[in-house]
VODREN-595829 format. One line per 3 residues: number of its first residue (from 1); their letters; for each residue z, y, x of N, C-alpha, C. Coordinates in steps of 0.2 Angstrom, whole numbers, plus 2048, in hexadecimal, padded with zeros to 3 digits. Each point is the difference from the previous one (the first is absolute). Layout:
BEGIN
NUM	a	Z,Y,X,Z,Y,X,Z,Y,X | ...
! end
This chain:
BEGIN
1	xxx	345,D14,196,7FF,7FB,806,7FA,803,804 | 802,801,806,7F8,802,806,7FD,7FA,800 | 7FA,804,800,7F9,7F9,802,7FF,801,806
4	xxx	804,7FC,804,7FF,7FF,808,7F7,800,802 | 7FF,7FC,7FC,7F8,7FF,802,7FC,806,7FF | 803,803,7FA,7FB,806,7FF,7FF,806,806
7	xxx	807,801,801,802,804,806,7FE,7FD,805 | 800,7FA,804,7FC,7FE,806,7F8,802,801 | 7FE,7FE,7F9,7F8,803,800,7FD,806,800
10	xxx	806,803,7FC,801,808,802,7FE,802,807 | 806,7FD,803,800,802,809,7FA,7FD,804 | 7FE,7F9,800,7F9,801,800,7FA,806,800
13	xxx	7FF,800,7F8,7F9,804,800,803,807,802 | 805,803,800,801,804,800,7FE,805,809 | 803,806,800,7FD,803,808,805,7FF,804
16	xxx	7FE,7FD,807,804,800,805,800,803,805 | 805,805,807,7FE,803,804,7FC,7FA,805 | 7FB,804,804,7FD,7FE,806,801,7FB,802
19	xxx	807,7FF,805,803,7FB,803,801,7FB,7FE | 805,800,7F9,7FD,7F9,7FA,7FC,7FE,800 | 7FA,804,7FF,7FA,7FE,7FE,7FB,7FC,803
22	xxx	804,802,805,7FD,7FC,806,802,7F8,802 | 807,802,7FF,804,7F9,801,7FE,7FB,7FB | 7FE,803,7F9,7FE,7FC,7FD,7F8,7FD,7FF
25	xxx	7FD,805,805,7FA,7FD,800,801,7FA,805 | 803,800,805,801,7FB,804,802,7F9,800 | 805,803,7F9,804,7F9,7FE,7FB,7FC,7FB
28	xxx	7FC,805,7FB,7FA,7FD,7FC,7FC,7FE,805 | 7FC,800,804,7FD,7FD,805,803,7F8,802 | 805,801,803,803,7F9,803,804,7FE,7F9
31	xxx	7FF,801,7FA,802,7FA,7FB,7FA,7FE,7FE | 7FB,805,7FF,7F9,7FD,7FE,7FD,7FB,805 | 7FF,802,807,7FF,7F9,804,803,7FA,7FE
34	xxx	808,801,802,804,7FA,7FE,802,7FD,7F9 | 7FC,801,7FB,7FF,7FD,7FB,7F9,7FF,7FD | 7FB,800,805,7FC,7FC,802,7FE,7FB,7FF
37	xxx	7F7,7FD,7FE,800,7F8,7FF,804,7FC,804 | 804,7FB,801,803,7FB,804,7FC,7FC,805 | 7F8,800,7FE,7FC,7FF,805,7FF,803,806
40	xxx	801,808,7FF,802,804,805,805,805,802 | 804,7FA,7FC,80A,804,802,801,801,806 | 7FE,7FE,808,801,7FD,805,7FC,807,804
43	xxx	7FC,802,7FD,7FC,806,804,801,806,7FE | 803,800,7F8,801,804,7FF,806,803,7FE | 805,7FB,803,806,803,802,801,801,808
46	xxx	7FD,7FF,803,7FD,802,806,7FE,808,801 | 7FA,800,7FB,800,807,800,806,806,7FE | 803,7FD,7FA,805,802,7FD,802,806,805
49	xxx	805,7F9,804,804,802,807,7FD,805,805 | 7FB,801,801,7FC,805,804,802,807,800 | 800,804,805,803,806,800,7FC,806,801
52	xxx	7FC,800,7FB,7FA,807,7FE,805,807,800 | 7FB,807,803,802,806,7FF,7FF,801,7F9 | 7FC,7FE,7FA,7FF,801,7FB,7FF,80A,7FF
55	xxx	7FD,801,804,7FC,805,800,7FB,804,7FB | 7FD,7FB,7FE,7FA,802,7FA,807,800,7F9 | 803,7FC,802,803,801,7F8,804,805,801
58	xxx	804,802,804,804,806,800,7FA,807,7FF | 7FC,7FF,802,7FC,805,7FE,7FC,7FF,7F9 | 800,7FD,7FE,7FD,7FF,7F8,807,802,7FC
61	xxx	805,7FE,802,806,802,7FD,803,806,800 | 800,805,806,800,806,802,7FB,805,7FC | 7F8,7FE,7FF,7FB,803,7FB,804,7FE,7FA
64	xxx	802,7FC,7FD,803,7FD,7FA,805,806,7FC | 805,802,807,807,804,7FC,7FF,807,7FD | 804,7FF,7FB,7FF,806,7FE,805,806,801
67	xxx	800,808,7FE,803,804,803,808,800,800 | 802,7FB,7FD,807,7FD,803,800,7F9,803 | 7FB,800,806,800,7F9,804,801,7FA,7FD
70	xxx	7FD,801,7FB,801,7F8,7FC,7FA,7FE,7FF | 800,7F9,800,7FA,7F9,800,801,7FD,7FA | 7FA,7FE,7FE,802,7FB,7F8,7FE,7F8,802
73	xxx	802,7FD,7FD,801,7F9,802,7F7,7FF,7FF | 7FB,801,7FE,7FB,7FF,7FF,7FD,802,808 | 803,805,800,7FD,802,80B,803,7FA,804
76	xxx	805,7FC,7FE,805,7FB,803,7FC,7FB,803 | 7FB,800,7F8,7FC,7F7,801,7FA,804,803 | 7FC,805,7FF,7FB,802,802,803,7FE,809
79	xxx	804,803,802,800,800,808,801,7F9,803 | 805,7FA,7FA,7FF,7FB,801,7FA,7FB,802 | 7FC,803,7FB,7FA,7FC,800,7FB,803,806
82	xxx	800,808,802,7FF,804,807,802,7FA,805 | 804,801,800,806,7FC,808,7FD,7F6,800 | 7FE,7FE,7F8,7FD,7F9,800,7FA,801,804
85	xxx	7FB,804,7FD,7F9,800,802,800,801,808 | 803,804,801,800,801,808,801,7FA,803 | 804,7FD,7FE,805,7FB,804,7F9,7FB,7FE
88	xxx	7FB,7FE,7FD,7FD,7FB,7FE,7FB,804,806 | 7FE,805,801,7F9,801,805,804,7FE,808 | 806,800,800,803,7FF,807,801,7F8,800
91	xxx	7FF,7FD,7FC,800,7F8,800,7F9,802,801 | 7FA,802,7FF,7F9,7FF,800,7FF,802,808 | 803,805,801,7FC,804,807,802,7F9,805
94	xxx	808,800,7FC,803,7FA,809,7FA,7FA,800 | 800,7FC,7FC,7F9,7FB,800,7F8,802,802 | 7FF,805,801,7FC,806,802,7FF,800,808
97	xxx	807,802,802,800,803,807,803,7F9,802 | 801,7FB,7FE,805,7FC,803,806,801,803 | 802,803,7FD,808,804,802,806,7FC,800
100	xxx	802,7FE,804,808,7FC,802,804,803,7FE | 803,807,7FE,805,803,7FE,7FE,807,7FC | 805,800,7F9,801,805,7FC,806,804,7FE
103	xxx	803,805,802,807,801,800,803,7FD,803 | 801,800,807,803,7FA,803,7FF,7FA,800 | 7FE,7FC,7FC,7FE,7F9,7FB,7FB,7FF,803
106	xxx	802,7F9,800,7F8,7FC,7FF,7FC,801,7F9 | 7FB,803,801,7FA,801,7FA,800,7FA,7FC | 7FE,801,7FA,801,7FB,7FA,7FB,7FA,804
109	xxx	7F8,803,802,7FC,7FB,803,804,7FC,804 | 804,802,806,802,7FC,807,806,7FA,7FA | 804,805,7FF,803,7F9,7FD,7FF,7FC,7F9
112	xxx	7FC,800,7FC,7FF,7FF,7FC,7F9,7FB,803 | 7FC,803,803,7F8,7FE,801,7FC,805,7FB | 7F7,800,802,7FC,804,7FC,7FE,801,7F9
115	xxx	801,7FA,7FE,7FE,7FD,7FA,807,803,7FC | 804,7FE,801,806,802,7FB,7FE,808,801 | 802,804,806,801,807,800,7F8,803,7F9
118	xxx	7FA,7FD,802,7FB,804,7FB,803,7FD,7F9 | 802,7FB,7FD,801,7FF,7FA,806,804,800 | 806,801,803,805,805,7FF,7FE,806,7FE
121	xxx	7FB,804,803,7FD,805,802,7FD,803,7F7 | 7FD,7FB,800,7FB,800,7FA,805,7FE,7FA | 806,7FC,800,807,802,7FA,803,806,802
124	xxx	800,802,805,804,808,802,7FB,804,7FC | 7FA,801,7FE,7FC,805,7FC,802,7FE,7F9 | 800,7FA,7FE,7FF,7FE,7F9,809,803,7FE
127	xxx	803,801,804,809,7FF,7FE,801,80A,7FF | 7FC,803,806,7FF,808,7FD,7FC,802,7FB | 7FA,7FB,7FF,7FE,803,7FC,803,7FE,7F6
130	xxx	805,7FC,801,802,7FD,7FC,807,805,7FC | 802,803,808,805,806,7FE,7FC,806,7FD | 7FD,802,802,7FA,804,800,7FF,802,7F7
133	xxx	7FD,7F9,7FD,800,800,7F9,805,801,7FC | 806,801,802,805,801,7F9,7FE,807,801 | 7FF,805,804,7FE,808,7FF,7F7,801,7FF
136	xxx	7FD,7F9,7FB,7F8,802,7FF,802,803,7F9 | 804,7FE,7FC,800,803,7F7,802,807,801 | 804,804,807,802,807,7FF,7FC,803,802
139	xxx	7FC,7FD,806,7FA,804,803,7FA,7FC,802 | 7FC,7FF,7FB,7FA,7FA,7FE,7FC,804,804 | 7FF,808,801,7FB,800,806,800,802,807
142	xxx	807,7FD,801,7FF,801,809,803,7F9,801 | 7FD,7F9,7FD,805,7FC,801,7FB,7FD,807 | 7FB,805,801,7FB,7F9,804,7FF,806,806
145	xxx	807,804,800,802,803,808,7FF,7FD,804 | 804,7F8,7FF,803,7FC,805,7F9,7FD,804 | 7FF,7FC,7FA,7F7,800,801,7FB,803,805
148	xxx	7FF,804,7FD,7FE,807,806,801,800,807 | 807,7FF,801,806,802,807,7FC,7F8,802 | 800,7FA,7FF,7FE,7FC,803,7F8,7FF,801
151	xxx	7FC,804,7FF,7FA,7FF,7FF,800,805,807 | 801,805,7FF,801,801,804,802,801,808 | 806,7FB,800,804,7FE,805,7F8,7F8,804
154	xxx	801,7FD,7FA,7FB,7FB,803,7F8,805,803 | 7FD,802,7FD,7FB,804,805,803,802,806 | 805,804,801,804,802,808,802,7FB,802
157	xxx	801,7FB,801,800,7F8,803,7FB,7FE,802 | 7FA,800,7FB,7FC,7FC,802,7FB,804,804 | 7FF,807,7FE,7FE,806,805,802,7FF,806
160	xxx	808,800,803,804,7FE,807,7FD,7FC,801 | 7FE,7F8,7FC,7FF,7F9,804,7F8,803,800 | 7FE,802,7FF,7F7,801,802,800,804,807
163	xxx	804,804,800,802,804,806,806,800,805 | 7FF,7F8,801,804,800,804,7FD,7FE,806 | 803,802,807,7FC,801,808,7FB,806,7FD
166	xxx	7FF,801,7FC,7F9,806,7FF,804,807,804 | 7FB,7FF,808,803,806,803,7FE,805,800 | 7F9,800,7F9,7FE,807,7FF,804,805,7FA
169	xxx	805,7FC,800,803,803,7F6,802,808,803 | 7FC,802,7FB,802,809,7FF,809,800,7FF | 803,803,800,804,806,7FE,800,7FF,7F8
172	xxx	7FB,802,7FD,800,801,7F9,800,7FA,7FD | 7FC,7FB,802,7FE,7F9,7FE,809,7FC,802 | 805,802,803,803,7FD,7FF,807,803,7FD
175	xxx	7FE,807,7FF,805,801,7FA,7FD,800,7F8 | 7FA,7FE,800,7FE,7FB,7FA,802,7F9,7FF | 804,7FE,804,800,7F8,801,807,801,7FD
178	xxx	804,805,803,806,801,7FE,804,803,7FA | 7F9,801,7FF,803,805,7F8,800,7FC,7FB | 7FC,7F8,801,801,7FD,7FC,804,7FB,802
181	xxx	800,7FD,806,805,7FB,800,809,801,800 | 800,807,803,806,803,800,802,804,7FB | 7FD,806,7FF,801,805,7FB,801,7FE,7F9
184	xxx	7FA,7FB,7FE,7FE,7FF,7F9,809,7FF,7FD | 803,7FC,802,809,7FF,7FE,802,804,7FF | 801,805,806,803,808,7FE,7FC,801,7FC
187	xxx	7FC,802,7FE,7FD,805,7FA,803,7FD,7FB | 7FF,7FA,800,802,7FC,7F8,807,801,800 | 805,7FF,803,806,805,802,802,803,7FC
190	xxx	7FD,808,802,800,805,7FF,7FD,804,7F7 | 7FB,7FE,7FF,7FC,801,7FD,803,7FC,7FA | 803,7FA,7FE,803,7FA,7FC,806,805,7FE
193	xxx	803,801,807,807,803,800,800,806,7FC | 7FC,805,7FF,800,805,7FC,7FC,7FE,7F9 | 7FB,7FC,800,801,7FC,7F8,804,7FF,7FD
196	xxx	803,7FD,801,805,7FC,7FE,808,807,7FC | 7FF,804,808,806,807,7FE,7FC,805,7F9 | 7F9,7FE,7FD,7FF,803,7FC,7FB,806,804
199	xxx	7FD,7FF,806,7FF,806,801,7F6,801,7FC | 7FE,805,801,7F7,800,7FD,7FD,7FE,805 | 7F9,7FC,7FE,7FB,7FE,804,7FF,804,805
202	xxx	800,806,801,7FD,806,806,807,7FF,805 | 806,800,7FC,806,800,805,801,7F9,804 | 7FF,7F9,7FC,7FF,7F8,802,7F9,801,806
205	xxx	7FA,803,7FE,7FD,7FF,806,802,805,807 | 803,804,7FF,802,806,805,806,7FC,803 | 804,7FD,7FE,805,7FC,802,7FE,7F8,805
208	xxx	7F9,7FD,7FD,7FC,7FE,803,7FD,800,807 | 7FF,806,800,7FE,803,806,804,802,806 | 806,801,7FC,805,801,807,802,7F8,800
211	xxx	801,7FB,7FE,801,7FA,802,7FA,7FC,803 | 7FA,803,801,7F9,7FE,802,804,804,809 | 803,804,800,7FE,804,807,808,7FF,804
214	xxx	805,7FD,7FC,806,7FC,802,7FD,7F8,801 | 7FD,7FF,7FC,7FC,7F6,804,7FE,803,805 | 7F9,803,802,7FD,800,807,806,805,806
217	xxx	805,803,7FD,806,801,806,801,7F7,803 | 802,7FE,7FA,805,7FA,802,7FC,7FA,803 | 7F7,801,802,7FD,7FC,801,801,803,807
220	xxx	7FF,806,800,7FE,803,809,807,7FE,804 | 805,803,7FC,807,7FD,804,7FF,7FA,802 | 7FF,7FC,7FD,802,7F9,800,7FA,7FE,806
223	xxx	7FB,803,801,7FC,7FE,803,801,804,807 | 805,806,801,803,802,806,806,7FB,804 | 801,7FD,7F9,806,7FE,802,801,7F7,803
226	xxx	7F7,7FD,7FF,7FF,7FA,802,7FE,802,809 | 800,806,803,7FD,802,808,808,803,800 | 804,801,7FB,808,803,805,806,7FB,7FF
229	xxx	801,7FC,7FC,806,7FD,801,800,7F9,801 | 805,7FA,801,800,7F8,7FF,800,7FF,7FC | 801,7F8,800,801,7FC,7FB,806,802,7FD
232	xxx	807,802,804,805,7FE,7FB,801,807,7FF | 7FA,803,7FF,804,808,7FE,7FA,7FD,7F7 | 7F9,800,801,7FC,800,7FE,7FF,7FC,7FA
235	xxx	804,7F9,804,800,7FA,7FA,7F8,7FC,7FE | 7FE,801,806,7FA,7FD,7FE,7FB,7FF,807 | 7FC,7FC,801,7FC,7FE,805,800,807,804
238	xxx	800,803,806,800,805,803,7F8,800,802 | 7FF,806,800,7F5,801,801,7FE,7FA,7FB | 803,7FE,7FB,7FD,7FC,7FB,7F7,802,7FF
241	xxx	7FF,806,7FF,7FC,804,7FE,7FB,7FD,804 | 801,804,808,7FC,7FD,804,7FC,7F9,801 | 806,7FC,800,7FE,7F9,802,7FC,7FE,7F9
244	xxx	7FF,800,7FB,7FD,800,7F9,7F8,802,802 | 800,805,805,7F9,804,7FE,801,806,7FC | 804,803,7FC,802,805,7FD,7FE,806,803
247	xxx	7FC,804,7FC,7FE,805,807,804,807,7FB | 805,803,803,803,806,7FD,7FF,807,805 | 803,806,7FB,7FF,806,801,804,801,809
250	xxx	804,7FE,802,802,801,809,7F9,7FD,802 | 7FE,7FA,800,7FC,7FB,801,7FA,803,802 | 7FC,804,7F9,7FA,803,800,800,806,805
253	xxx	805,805,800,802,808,803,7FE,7FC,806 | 804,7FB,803,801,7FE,809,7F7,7FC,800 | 7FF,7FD,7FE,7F7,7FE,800,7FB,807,801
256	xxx	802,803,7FA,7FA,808,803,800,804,805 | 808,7FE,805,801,804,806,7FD,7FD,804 | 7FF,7F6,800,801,7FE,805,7FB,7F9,7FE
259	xxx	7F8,801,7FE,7FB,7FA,7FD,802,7FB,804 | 802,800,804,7FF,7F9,804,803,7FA,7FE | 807,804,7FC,804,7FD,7FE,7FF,7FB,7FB
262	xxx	7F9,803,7FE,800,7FB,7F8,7FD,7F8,801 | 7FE,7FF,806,7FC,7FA,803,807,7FC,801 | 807,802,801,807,7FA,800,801,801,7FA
265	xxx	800,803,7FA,804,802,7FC,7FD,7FA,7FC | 7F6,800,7FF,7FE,7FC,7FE,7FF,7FA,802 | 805,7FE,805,7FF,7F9,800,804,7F9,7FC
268	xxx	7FD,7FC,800,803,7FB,7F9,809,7FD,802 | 801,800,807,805,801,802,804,802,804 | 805,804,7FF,803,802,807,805,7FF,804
271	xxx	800,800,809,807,7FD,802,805,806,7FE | 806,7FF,806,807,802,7FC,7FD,808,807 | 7FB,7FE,805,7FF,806,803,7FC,805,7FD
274	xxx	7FB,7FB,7FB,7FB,806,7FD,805,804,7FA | 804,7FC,7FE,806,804,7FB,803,806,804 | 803,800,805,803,804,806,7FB,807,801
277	xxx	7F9,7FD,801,7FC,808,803,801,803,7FA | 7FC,7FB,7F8,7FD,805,7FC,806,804,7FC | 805,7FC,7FE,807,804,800,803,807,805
280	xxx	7FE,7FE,806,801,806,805,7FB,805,7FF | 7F9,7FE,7FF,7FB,807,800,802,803,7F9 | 803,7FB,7FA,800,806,7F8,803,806,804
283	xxx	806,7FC,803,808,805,800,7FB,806,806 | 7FE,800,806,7FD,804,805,7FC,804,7FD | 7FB,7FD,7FB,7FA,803,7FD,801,805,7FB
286	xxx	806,7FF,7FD,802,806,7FB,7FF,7FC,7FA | 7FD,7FB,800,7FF,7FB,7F7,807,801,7FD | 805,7FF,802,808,7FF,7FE,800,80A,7FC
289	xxx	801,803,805,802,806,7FD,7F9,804,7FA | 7FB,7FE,801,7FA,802,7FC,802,7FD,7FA | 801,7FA,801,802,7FD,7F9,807,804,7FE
292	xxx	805,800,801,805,801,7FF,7FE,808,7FB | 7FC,805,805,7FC,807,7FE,800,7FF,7F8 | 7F9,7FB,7FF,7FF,7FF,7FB,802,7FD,7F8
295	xxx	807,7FC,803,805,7FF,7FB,803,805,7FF | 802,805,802,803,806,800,7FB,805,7FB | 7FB,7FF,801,7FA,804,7FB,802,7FD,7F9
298	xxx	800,7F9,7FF,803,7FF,7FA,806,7FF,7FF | 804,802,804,806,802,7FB,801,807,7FF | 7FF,804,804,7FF,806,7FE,7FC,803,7F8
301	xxx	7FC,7FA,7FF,7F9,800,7F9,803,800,7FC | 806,7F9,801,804,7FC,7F8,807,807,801 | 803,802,805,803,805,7FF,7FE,804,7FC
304	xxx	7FA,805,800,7FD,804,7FF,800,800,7F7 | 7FC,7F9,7FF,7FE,7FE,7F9,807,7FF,7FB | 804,7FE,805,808,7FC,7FB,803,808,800
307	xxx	7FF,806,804,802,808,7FD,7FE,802,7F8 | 7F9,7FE,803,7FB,803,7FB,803,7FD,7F6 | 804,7FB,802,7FF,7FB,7F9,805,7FE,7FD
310	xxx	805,7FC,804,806,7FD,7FE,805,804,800 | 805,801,7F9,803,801,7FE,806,800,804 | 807,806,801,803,802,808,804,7F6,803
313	xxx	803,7FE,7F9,804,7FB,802,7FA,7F9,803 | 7FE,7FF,7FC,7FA,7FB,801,7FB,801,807 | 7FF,808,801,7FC,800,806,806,7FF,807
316	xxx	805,802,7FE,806,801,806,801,7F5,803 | 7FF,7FD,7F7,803,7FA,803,7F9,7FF,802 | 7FA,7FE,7FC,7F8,7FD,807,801,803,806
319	xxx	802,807,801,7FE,803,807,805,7FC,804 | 806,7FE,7FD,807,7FA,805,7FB,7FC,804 | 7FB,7FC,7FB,7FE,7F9,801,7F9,803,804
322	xxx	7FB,806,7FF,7FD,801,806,803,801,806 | 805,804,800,7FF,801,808,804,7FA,803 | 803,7FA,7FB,804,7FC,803,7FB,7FD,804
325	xxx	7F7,7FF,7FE,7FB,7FB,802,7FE,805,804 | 801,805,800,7FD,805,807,802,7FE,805 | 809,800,800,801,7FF,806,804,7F9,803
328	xxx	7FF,7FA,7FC,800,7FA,801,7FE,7FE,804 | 806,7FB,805,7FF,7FF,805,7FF,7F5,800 | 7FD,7FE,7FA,803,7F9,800,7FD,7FF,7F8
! end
């Protein structure tokens, strides 16, 4: 007689291509929401529903495959628990920025209210980090990666809120801001992701690096792309950045052309005309395309590095998912 059961668990633990891998991490995400305390079944089947790129997990799962594109169910929850954490710092930022909309949605804060969205926020961390521990017995010493990645992440946040309106932010000072609040997830990504495929410590941190310089692409994009497109391309406040105080890399480049500029820039509020000029001086100024330059240096970098390292099938699928956030328009 078959042991059906045996055989299902089989196909579980066992390895899966990419695009399962994915699908499963997706599906493990929105079953773990929605089977959730029942105190907070209501938010977070909310969240469930939500429609993330799931970006960092496809790349933690892409680092993960081995030389026949396969993922092992252990990479499955590692991305899952990825794709939780994130999803918890974006309940945190919305509360944060005051943010009315997230993926199209109204943000957990707007419809829920503040209080529910930070305790959500704050079970969103305890629910990855929960996934997290069933792979602390395999690998007892990198279980406090995750740790790290938010230690991280919270400095670059609270870096940003110390320097916000700050018109004097260097260049460098703000790709510091970004490496932790942005980047810190892609490394852990990437760096997890070759754990996990067995690779060595020298190979796991070289793997790290190129997901350290795919974060700060995907900050600069995103941060070109708050001065280039709308709401309904963008899916989120349009010049969100701006109207926050958010000072970024267009921002800074159009300021060094033109100081006058930083006396509106830093003002506590502004109208729909001060939006109008200083939106028009980035794009005149050359901010827009300066920036743009410089995301181009780090993709060219994580290129360079993911030659240098990864394995032909495994570098061909990460290189898919760099250049999809190179050239991302949304």
């Amino acid at each position: 007689m078959i042991d059906t059961n045996k055989e299902k668990s089989e196909a579980l633990s066992g390895p899966r291509k990419l695009q399962l891998a994915l699908e499963e991490t997706r599906d493990c995400v929105q079953k773990t929401l929605k089977e959730s305390d029942p105190v907070l079944s209501d938010v977070m089947g909310y969240l469930a529903d939500s429609d993330g790129k799931q970006i960092r997990a496809a790349l933690l799962l892409a680092a993960a495959a081995d030389d026949q594109g396969e993922v092992s169910h252990d990479a499955v929850m590692a991305a899952a628990a990825l794709e939780i954490l994130h999803l918890a710092t974006l309940v945190h930022d919305d509360i944060i920025d005051d943010a009315p909309t997230r993926r199209g949605r109204p943000s957990v804060q707007e419809k829920f209210g503040k209080k529910t969205a930070v305790i959500s926020g704050d079970y969103l961390f305890s629910v990855s980090f929960s996934l997290v521990a069933g792979l602390s017995v395999q690998f007892p010493r990198h279980i406090n990666l995750f740790t790290r990645a938010i230690s991280d992440l919270c400095r670059g946040e609270l870096s940003q809120h110390r320097h916000n309106r700050d018109t004097d932010l260097s260049v460098l000072s703000y790709l510091r801001i970004i490496a932790g609040k942005t980047a810190a997830l892609f490394t852990l990504a990437l760096y997890a992701g070759a754990m996990l495929r067995g690779d060595d410590e020298q190979q796991c941190r070289q793997m790290g690096r190129i997901g350290y310089q795919i974060g700060i692409l995907f900050q600069l994009i995103d941060d070109c792309l708050d001065y280039e497109e709308t709401p309904a391309t963008l899916r989120k406040s349009t010049k969100h950045d701006l109207s926050e105080g958010v000072i970024t890399l267009p921002l800074i480049y159009a300021m060094q052309k033109k100081p006058d500029l930083k006396k509106l820039v830093g003002r506590e509020m502004l109208t729909a005309d001060d939006f109008h000029m200083v939106i028009s001086d980035v794009m005149r100024l050359g901010g827009l395309r300066h920036a743009r330059q410089i995301s181009d240096k780090y993709y060219r970098k994580a290129c360079f590095l993911l030659e240098q390292t990864a394995p032909p099938l495994r570098r061909a699928l990460i290189r898919s998912l760099l250049d999809q956030i190179h050239s991302r328009r949304h």
